[in-house]
C-alpha positions in Angstrom: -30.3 41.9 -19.6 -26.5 41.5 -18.6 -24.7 38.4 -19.2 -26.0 36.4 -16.0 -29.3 36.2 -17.4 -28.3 35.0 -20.1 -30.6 31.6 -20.0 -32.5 29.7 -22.0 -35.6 31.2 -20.7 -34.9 34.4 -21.8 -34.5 33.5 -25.2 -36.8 34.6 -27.5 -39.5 32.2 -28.2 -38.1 30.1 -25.1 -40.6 28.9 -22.1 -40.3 30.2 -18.6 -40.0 26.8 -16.9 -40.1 29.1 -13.4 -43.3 30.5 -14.6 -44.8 26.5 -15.2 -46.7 25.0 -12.0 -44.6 22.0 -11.3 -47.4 19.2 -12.6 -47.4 21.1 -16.0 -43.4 21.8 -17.0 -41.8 20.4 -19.6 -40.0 17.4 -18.4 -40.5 13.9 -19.1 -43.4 12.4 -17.9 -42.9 9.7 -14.9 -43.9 5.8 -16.0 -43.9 5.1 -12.4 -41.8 5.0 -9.1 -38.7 2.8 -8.0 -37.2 3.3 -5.1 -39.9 6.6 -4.8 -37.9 8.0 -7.8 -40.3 8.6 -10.8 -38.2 7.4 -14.1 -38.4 8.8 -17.3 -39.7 6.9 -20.8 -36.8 5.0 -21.9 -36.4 7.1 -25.3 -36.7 10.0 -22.7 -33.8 8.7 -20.4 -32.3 8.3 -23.0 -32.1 11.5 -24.4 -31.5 13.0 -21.1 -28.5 10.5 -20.4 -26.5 11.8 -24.1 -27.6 15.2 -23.5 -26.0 15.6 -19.9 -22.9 13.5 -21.5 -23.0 16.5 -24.3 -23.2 19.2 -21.9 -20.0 17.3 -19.8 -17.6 16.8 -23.0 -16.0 20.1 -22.9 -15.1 19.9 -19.3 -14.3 16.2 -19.7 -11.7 17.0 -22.8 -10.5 20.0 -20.9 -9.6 17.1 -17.9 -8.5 14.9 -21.0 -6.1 17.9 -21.8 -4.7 18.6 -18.2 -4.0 15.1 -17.1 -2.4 14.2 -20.5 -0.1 17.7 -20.0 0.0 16.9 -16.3 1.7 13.3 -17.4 4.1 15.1 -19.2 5.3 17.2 -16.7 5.4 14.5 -14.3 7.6 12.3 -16.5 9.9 15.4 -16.7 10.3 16.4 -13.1 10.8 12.8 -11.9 14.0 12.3 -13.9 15.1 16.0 -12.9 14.1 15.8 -9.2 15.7 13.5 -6.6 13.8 10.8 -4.9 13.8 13.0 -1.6 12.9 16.2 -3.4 10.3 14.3 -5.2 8.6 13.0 -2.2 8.8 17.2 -0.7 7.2 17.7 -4.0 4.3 15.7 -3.5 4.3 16.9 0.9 3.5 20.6 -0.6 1.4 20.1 -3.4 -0.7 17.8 -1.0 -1.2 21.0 1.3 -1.8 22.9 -1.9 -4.8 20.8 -2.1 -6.1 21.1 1.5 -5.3 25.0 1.4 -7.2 25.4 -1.9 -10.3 23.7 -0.7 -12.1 26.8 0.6 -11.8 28.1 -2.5 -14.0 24.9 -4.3 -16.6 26.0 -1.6 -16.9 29.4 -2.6 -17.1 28.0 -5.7 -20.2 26.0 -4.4 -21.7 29.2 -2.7 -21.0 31.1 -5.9 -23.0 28.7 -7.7 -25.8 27.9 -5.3 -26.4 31.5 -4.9 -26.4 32.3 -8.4 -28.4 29.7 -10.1 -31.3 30.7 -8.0 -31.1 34.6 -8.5 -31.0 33.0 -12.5 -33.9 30.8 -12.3 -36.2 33.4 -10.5 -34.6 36.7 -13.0 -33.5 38.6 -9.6 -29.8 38.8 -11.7 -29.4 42.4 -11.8 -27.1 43.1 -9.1 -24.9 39.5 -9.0 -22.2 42.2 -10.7 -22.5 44.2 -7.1 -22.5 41.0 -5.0 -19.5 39.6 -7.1 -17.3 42.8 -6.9 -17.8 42.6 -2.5 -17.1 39.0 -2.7 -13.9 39.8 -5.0 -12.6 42.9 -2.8 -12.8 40.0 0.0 -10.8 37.7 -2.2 -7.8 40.1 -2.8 -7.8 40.9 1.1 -7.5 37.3 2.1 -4.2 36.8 -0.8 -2.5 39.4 0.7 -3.1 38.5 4.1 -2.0 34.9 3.2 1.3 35.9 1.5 2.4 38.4 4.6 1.7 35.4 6.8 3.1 32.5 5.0 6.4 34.5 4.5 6.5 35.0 8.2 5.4 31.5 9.1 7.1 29.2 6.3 10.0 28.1 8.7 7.4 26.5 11.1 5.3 25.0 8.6 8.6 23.0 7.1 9.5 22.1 10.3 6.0 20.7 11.3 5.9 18.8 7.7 9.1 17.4 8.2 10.5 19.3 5.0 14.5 19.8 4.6 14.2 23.3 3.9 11.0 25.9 3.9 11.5 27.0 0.0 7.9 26.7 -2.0 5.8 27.0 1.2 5.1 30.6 0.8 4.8 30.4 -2.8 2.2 27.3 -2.6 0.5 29.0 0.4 -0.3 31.7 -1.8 -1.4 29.9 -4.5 -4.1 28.3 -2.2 -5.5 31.6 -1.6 -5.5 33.1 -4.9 -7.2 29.4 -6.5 -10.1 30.9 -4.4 -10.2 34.2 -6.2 -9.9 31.6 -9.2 -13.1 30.1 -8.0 -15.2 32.6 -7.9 -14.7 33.6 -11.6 -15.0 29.6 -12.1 -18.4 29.5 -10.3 -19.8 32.8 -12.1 -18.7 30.5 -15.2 -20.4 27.6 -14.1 -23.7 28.7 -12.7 -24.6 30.7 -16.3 -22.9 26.8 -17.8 -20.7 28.5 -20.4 -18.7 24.8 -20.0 -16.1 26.0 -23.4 -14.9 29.0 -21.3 -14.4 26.9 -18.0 -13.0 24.4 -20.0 -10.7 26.7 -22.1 -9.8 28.3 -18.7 -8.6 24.7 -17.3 -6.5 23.8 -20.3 -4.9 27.3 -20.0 -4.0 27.0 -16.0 -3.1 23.7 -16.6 -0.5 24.3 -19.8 0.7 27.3 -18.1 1.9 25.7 -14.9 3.4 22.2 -16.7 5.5 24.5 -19.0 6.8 27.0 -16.2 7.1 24.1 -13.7 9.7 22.3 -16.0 11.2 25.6 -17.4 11.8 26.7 -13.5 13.3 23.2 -12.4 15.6 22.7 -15.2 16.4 26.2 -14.6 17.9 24.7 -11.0 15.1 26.1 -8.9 14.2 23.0 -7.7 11.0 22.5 -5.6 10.3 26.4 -5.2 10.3 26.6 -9.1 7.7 23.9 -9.4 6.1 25.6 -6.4 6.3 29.1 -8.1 5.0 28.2 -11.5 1.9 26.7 -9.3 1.1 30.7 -8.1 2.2 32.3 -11.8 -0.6 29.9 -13.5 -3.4 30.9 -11.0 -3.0 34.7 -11.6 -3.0 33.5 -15.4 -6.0 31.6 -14.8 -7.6 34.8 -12.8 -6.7 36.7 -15.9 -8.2 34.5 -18.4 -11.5 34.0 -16.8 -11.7 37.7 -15.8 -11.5 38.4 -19.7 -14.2 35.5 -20.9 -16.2 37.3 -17.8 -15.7 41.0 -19.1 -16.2 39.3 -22.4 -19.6 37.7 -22.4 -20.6 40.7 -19.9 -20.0 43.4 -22.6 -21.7 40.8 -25.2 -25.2 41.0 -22.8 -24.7 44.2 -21.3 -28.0 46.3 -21.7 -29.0 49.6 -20.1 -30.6 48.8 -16.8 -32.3 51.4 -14.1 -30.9 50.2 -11.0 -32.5 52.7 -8.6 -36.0 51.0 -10.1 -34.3 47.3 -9.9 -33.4 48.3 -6.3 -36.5 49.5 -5.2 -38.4 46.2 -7.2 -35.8 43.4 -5.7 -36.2 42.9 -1.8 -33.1 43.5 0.0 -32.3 41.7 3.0 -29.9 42.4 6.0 -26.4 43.3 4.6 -28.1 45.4 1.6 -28.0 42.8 -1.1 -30.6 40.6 -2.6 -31.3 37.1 -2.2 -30.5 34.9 0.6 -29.5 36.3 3.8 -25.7 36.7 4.7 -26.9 34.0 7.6 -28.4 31.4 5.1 -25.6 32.0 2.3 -22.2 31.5 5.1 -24.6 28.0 6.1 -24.3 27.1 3.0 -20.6 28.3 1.8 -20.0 26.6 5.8 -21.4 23.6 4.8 -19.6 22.5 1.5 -16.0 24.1 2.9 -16.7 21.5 5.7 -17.3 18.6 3.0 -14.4 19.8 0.8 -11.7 20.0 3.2 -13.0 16.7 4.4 -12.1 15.3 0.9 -9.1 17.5 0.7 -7.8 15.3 3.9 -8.5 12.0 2.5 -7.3 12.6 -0.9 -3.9 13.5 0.5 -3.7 12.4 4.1 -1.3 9.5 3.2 1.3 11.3 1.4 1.3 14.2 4.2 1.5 11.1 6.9 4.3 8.7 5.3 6.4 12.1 4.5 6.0 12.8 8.1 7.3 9.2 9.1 10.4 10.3 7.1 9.6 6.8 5.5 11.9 5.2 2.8 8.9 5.0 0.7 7.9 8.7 0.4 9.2 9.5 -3.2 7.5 5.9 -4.5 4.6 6.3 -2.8 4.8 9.9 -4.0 4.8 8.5 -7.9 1.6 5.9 -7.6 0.4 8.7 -5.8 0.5 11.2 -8.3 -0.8 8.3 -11.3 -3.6 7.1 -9.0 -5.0 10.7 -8.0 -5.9 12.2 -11.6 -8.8 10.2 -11.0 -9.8 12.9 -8.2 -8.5 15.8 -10.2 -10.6 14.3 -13.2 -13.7 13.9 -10.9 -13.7 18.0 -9.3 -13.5 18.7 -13.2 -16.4 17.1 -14.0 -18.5 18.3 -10.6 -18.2 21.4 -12.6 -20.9 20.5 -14.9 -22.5 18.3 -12.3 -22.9 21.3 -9.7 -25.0 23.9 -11.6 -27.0 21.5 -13.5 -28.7 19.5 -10.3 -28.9 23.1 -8.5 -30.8 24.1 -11.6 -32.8 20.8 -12.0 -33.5 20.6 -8.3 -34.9 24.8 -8.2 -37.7 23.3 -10.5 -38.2 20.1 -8.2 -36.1 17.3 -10.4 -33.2 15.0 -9.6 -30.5 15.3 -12.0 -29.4 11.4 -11.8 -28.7 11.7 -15.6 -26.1 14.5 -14.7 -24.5 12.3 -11.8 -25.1 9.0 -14.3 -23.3 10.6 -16.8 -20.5 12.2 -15.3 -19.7 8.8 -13.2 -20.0 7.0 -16.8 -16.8 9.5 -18.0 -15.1 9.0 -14.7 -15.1 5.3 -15.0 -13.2 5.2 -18.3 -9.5 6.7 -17.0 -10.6 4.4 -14.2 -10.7 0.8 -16.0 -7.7 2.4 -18.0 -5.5 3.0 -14.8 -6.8 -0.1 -12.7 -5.7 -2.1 -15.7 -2.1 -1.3 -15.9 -2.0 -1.2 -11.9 -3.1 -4.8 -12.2 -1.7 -6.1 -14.9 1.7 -4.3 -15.4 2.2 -2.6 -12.2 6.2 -2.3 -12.1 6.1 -2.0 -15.9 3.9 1.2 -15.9 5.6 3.4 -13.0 9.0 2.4 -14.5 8.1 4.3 -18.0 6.3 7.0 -16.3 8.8 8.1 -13.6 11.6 5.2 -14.2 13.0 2.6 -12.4 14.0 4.2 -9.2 10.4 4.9 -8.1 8.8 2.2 -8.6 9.5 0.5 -5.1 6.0 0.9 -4.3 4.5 -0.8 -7.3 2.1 -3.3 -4.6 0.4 -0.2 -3.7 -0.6 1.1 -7.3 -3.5 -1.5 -7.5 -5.4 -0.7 -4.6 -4.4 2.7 -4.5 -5.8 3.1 -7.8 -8.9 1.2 -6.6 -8.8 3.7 -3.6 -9.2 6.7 -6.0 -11.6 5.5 -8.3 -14.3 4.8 -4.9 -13.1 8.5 -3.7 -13.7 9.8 -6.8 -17.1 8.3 -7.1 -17.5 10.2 -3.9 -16.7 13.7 -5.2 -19.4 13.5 -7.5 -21.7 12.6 -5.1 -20.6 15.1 -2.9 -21.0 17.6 -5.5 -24.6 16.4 -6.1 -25.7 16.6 -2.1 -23.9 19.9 -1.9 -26.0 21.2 -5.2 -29.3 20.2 -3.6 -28.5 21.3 0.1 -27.9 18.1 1.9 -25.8 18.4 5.2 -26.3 14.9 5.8 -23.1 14.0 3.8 -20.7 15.8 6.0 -21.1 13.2 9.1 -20.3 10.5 7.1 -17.6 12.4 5.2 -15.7 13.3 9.1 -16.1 9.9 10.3 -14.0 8.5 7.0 -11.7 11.6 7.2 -11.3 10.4 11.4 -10.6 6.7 10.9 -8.3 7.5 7.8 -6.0 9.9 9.5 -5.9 7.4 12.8 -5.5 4.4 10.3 -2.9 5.3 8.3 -0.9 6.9 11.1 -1.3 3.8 12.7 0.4 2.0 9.0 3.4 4.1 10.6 4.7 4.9 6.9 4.3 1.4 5.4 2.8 2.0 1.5 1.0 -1.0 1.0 -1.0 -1.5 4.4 -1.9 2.5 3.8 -3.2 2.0 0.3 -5.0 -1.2 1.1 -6.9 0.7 3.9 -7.6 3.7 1.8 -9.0 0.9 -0.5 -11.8 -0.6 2.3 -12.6 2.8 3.6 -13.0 4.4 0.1 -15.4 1.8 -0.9 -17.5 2.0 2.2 -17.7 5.8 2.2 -19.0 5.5 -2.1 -21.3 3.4 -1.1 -22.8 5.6 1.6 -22.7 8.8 -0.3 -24.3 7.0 -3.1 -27.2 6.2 -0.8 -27.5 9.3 0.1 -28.0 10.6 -3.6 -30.8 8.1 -3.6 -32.6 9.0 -0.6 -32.5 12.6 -2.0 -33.3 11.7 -5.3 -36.7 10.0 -3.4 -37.6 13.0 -1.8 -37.2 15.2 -4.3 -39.4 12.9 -6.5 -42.5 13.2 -3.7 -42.3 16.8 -3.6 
């Protein structure tokens, strides 16, 4: 078997869960319905709430890690950088984010189309349908960097930006993170969680300690912007090797004109779901993650456009408040393959989504706390005293990130099991924050107060959606 199929049911001595009809596989028995949702004996639930929180620690140290490294550097480049440059700072690495979205769907697809070629043994030519998707990867980098050299100039004059340094470079990086993904998914969906983890830390240390080397080297901006691009392509390195690694570790002789002629191939000559059914899906959550992309970072791309006062310390609460997002995409890495996995055999993985929104809620009560109680206080020793105009908007911004955080999990989960249904209610929030805080015409508190409201609302809904999928997944 090569490295993909490397799963607990093909283990000696392991069971084939696949192989189980559904009344008779090993899960914990149902003591009876709420809500339509069987629950599991409490000693059961139990175990299954610790083991999920076991199988999340890795990736939850590894955001431990970053965001502690990520402080650092932050610290650093707000006594090097301006106010002004600080607030272009935050304009690019916001469209960083909304450019690097398609590659956390891939990431999805990856996954989603993995998992089930796992679950069923049809693995034996992912390494054919990885190398295509890869070629396409490389094609779509270069493309990108040709066009954002050429286009840079516009961009900085559409974002209001005094000069069009860093766009290219970040541009670039958005492409290549989805390259990045697709090694990050192949990671996920066979849940080797230390080598995604390790692969995190690495990216993560890498761009901190050549973002403050470039700056104080007088690059400015572009340094910052170019150490973002040099730690993908260390990233893509790193997780190429763990790939190449656990490959060779698995690798056994296959006969893959017999696998060929055994596996059914569909239109486009590759197994498993049809190129239709798989761009649906890849469709789907690059809809839903773009979506979050824009309301993670639509009020720092607004009040920078306002040319407001406020951009650089609105830029600093911005930065504290969203490693709560940052911290929640980390741990949708665990949550992603394990509900596709759970939900293949017919199960809800609410233990998964209970557990990772258990580890999200302690940086949470952490960050609320000092936003509350010592708002001025905490920005002044993170970024100093001459960002901290915007200290009334660290409470409910903070507040704002936790609910949208919440909602990145859930996300996560609906994308896992197939469920379109979030992506209405995802546009509708996305279309009322862009009008809303456009409307707030640059002014920090009113925007983070209305991110507040609309966050909570939209947390709530996606959580109801987990339940009513949970439900039906419980009457199959």
């Amino acid at each position: 078997m090569t490295w993909w199929n490397d799963t607990a049911a093909n283990r000696p001595g392991a069971v084939d869960v696949g192989a189980v009809p559904l009344a008779q596989r090993p899960y914990p028995p149902a003591l009876g319905p709420v809500g339509g949702v069987p629950l599991a004996p409490p000693a059961a639930s139990r175990r299954a709430l610790r083991g999920a929180i076991r199988g999340a620690s890795p990736l939850a140290l590894a955001a431990i890690t970053a965001n502690i490294a990520n402080l650092i550097v932050t610290l650093l480049l707000a006594r090097q950088l301006s106010t002004a440059s600080y607030g272009t700072l935050a304009q690019l690495l916001a469209l960083f984010f909304v450019v690097s979205m398609p590659g956390s769907a891939l990431l999805v697809g990856v996954v989603r189309t993995v998992t089930p070629w796992q679950q069923a043994g049809e693995t034996v030519l992912i390494d054919q349908w990885v190398a295509r998707v890869r070629r396409a990867g490389v094609a779509l980098v270069a493309l990108t960097a040709m066009t954002s050299l050429l286009l840079r100039g516009v961009i900085a004059t559409a974002l209001s930006l005094p000069n069009p340094r860093g766009v290219a470079e970040i541009l670039t990086a958005g492409a290549a993170w989805c390259l990045l993904c697709v090694d990050r998914g192949l990671l996920q969906s066979t849940r080797a969680y230390a080598g995604l983890a390790a692969n995190l830390v690495l990216e993560g240390l890498v761009r901190g300690a050549l973002a403050v080397g470039l700056v104080l080297a007088g690059l400015g901006v572009g340094g910052v912007c170019l150490a973002i691009l040099l730690s993908v392509l260390v990233g893509l390195g790193h997780g190429r090797t763990v790939i190449a690694t656990r490959s060779g570790r698995h690798q056994a002789y296959i006969d893959l004109p017999a696998a060929r002629a055994a596996r059914p191939v569909h239109p486009g000559g590759y197994p498993g779901p049809a190129p239709n059914r798989l761009a649906v899906e890849i469709g789907t959550a690059l809809i839903a993650l773009v979506l979050l992309g824009v309301l993670q970072n639509i009020d720092v791309l607004v009040i920078g456009a306002h040319r407001s006062a406020e951009t650089g310390s609105y830029a600093a609460v911005s930065v504290a408040c969203k490693v709560l997002v940052f911290a929640a995409v980390v741990l949708g890495g665990f949550l992603l393959p394990e509900t596709a996995a759970r939900r293949h055999h017919g199960h809800h993985a609410l233990h998964q989504l209970g557990a990772t929104l258990a580890m999200l809620a302690v940086p949470a009560a952490g960050l609320l706390l000092v936003a509350v109680a010592a708002p001025a206080q905490g920005l002044s020793l993170a970024f100093g005293p001459r960002l901290t105009a915007c200290a009334s908007a660290f409470a409910p911004l903070a507040g704002a990130m936790t609910c949208l955080g919440a909602t990145v999990l859930c996300t996560h989960y609906l994308l896992a099991v197939g469920a379109r249904g979030v992506l209405v209610m995802l546009a509708a929030a996305a279309a009322l924050a862009i009008a809303g805080i456009w409307w707030m015409g640059g002014a920090a508190v009113a925007t983070a107060r209305l991110e507040l409201a609309l966050y909570a609302v939209l947390a709530a809904g996606t959580g109801l959606l987990v339940w009513s999928s949970a439900r039906r997944a419980a009457v199959r």
